[in-house]
N, C-alpha and C positions, 0 to 999 in steps of 0.2 A: 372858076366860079362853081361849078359842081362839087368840087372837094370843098367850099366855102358851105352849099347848103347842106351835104352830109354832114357836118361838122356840128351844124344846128340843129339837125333832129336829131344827134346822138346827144347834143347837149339837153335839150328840151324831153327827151326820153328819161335822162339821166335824174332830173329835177322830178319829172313823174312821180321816177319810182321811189327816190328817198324820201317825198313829202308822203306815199302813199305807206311806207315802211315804216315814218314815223308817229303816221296814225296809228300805224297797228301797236307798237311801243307803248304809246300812250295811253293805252286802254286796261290795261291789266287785263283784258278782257277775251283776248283774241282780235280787236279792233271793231268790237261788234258794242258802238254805245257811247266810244269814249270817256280817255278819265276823269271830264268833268262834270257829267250827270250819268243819270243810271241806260244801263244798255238793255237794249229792244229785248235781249230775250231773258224765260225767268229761270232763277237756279232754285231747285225744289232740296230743301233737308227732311230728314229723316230723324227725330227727336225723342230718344228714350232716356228718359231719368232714371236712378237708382227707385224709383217708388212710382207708386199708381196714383187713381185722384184721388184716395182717401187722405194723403198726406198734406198738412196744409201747405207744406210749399209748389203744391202742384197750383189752387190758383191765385195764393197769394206771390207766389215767386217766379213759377215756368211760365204760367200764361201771359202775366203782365210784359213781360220778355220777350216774346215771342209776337204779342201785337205791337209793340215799339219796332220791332224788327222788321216788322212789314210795312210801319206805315213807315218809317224813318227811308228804307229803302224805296221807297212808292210802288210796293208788292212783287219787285225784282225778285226780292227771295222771299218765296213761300215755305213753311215750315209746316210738317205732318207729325203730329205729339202722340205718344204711344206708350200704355204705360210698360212700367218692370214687366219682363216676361214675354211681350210681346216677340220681340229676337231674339232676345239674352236673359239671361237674369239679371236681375238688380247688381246682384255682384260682380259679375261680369261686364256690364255697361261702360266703366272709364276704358278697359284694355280694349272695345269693342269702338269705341272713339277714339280711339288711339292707332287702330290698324284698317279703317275705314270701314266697319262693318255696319257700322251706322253716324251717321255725318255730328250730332249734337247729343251733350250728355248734362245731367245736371245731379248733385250730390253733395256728400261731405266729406271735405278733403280725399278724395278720392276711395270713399269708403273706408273712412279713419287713417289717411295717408299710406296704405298697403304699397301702392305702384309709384305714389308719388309724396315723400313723407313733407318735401315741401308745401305742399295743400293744407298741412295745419298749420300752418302759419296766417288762413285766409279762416281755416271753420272758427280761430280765438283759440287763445291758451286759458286757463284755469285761472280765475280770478285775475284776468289780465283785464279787457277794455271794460267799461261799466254799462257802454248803449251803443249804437248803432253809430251816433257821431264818433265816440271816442273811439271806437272800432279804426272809424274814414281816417281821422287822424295817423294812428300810429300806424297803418297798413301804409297810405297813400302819401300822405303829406310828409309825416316824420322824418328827417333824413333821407331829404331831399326821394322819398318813397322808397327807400331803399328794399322795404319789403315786400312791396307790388313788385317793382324788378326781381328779386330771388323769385319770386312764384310765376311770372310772366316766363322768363329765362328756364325754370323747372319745365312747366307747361311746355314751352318751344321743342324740349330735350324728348320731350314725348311723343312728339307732335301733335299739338294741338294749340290750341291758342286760349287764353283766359278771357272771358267774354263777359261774364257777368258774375254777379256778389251779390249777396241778400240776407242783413240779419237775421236772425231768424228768434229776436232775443234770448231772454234767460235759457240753456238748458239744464234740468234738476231733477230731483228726487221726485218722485211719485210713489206714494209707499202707502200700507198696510200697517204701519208703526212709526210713532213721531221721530222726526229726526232733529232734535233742538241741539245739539252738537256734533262735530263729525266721529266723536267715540262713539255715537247711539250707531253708526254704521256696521261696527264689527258684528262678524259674524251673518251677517244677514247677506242673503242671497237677491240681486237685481238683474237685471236682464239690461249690459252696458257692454260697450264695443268701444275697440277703438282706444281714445283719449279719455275716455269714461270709465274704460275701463282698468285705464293707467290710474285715474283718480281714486275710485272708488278698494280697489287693492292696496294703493297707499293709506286709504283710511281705515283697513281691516277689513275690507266688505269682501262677498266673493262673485265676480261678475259672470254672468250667463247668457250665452249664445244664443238670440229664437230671431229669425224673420220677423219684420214688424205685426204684418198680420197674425202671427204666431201669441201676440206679448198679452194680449186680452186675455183670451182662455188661460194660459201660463200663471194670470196673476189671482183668475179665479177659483183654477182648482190649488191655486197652495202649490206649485210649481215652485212658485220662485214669489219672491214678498213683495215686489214693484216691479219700478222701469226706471230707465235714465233716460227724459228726452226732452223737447222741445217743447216749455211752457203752452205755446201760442196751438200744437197737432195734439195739446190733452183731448180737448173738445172731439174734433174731428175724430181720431182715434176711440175713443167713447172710452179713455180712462177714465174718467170720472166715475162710472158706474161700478169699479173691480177696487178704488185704491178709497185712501180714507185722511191720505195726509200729502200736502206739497212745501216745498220747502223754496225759501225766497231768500236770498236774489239768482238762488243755484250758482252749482259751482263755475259756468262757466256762463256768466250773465250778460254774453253776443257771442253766442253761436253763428253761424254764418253756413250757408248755404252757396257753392259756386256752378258756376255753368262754364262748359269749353266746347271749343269747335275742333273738330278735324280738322290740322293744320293745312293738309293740302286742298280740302274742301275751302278752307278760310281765305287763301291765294289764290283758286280760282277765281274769287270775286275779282270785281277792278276798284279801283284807289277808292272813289266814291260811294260805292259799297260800305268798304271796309273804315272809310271816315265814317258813314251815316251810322254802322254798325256802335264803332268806337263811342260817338257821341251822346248816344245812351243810355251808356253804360252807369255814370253818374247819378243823373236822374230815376231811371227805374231801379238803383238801387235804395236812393231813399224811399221812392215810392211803396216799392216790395217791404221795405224794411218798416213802415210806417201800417202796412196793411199787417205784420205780422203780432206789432202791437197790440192792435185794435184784438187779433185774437188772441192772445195774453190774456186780456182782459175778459175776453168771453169764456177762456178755459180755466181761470181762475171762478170767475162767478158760476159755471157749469157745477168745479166742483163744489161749490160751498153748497149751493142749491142741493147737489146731493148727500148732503149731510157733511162732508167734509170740514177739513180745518187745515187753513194754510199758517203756514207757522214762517213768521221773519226773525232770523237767524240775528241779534244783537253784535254792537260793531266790535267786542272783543272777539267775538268768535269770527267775526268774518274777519277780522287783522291776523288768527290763528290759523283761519284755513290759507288765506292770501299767501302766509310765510311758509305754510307746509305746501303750498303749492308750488312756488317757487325755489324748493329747496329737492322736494321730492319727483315733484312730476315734471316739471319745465326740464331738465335734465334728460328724463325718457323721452320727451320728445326731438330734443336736441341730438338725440345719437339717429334722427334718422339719415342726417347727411350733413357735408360740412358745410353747404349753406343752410337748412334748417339749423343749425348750430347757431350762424352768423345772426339770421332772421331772431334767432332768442335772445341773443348777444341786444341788437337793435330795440328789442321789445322791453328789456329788460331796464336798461336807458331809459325808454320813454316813463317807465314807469318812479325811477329816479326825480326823472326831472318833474314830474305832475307830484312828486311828492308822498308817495302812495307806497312806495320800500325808501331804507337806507342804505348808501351808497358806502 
């Protein structure tokens, strides 16, 4: 009889401990919350972008991101926003998210894809998507998303995880002299990085190196003749006051802006986290993307107000940069790895089938 009831508290011990084991399992969490709502305690991030608030993506694109993220978690994770400079430089910010030196980054393709050339596949190629939807398309949905996975899979390799997207529309000429074809480029000096900079030396241009805050003064004293950037940060940025010409629909008409999390920061969370997190991701990119428009529209009317003249590039000429772009630049991008390759391969397709090159 005694050997009958030890039998039962080792069995009723037994049962304890693996339903107590398997709460911890289930939590992603350390068992503090469980996986199917958010757990009691909060995980604070640390959040520096490649740019400060002057840039429009800081609050047409970080912040809207960043309060989705708190209320979607119901304030589990709170998020402290910090611009360039505060730990790192702007430059340094993705390799700084990448070896935990700060939890959240947000950028362009990883500062013109330097660490990670798969990230151009997210900032848009050269006369590739037309707007923001067409962007969603051929990234997410086209084949069977083939391109969000190359960049998801990149991002992993880095460690970090791809968390958000934000068109950021047209990016274009801003200049001191009209640009009504892309021969009017040669010879003329712009301040372009990057994919911009692959562009604009295929056109003749000669591209020039300055920190953003740098490109104002630069274009005043006759430094350099313009900028390459983002329609919607003319405003914000105060080119309007230094430049005298924009050119429309720009060469790369969605641009795109991404955000990533430190991988191992991103795991700490538990499952319902990292769903509320996932969930959106969707939404606030239209959202962002919609808010970047509206300033489009205010950087264009900025510049006219100051004497300006936007000039829209007729559909020969944009059918001639389209082919020069896909012959000359898509190429450069493509060598930066043999899924960036595949990712142009995919894009290249989509553009096929919409009718837009010949196959």
């Amino acid at each position: 009889m005694r050997k009958y009831w030890l039998f039962l508290v080792i069995l009723l011990a037994s049962i304890t401990l693996i339903a107590c084991s398997g709460n911890a399992d289930s939590s992603g969490n350390g068992g503090d919350g469980g996986g199917d709502g958010p757990p009691s305690d909060v995980t604070e991030w640390v959040f520096q972008p490649a740019f400060d608030s002057g840039d429009a993506g800081w609050d047409n694109g970080v912040v809207p991101w960043i309060e989705a993220v708190e209320e979607a978690t119901e304030g589990t994770v709170q998020i402290e926003l910090l611009p360039a400079g505060s730990i790192v430089s702007g430059g340094e910010a993705f390799g700084a998210t990448a070896d935990g030196t700060i939890d959240v980054y947000a950028g362009w393709a990883t500062v013109y894809g330097g660490q990670m050339p798969e990230g151009m596949l997210a900032y848009g190629l050269a006369m590739g998507a037309e707007d923001y939807e067409e962007a969603w398309e051929v990234v997410m949905e086209y084949d069977d998303g083939s391109i969000a996975n190359i960049i998801r899979e990149a991002a992993n390799e880095n460690n970090l995880h791809w968390a958000g997207w934000t068109s950021q529309g047209p990016n274009s000429m801003f200049t001191k002299f009209p640009v009504n074809s892309m021969e009017d480029l040669k010879g003329h000096k712009l301040r372009a990085g990057g994919p911009q900079a692959i562009f604009l030396e295929a056109m003749g241009g000669t591209p020039v190196s300055f920190e953003g805050d740098e490109i104002y003064t630069a274009i005043d004293l006759g430094t350099i003749e313009g900028t390459m950037w983002d329609t919607g940060g003319v405003e914000s940025m105060k080119f309007h006051e230094v430049i005298d010409y924009a050119m429309l629909p720009g060469w790369n008409p969605s641009q795109a802006q991404e955000i990533y999390i430190n991988l191992d920061r991103w795991n700490e969370l538990n499952d319902w986290q990292r769903e509320q997190i996932e969930g959106v991701f969707e939404e606030i990119y239209t959202e962002t993307s919609e808010l970047h428009m509206e300033g489009v529209e205010a950087s264009l009317q900025a510049i006219e107000d100051s004497g300006g003249e936007i000039i829209t590039l007729d559909d020969d000429e944009l059918a001639d940069m389209r082919e020069k772009s896909i012959e000359l630049i898509w190429p450069e991008v493509a060598k930066g790895s043999d899924a960036t390759a595949e990712g142009v391969e995919v894009y290249k397709q989509f553009m096929i089938d919409k009718g837009k090159i010949e196959d």
